[in-house]
Structure formats: C-alpha cells, structure tokens
N, C-alpha and C positions, 0 to 999 in steps of 0.2 A: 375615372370620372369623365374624362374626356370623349371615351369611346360612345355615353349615354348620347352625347350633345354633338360632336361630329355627324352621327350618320341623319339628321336635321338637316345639313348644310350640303350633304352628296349632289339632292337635286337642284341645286341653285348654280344659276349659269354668273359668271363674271364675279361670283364671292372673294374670287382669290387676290382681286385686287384692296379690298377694304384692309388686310393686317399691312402693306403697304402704304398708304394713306395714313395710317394712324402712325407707321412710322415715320415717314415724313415730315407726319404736322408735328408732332412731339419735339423732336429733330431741333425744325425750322424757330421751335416758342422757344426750345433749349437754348440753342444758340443766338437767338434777338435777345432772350431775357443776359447770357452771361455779355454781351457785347453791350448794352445796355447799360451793365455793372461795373463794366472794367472803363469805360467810359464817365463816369460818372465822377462827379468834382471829390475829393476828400474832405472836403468842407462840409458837403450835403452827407457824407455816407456818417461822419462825424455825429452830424445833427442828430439823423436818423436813428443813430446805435443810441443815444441818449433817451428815448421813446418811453422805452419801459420802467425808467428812473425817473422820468420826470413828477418829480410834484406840486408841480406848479400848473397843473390842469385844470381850464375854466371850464368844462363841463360838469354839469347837473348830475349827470350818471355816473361819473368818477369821483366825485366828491362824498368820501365816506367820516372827513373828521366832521 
C-alpha cells in the first residue's frame, strides 16, 4: 500500500523532515500532558474520576428523569 503513495513524495525536496516534527510534537503534548497529571492535587483527580457517576447534574441536556 505504501509503494502506491511513496513514489508521490520522491519529487519533493525537504519532505523528510515532516515524520520528524510530528515526532517531536507528539513527544512534547505526551509528556506536558503526563507532567501535568503527575502534578496534579489528589483531591482534583478525585473529583474528576467522580464525573461520570455523578447525578446530581444541573444541565438541561443531562437531565433524563
């Protein structure tokens, strides 16, 4: 499948830096998002796991009783 879509990319000059870049950026959100997490109060991660139990939701759109 690949052999279809590579020879697209032959004539293109400086391509080979883009699969780089995207590793990088991946990378960089990977690791802000887990330092982020590991930082983060127990209190708040507490709260947060609690989200999808709660029923005590004052929105209009979640209110099925």
């Amino acid at each position: 499948m690949l052999r279809f879509i590579s020879h697209n990319f032959d004539g293109m000059e400086g391509i080979e830096i883009y699969p780089i870049v995207a590793l990088l950026l991946f990378f960089i959100v990977f690791v802000t998002m887990l330092i982020i997490v590991i930082k983060m109060p127990k209190k708040n991660i507490d709260e947060i796991s609690q989200f999808p139990l709660d029923n005590n939701t004052n929105s209009k759109e979640n209110n099925y009783e």
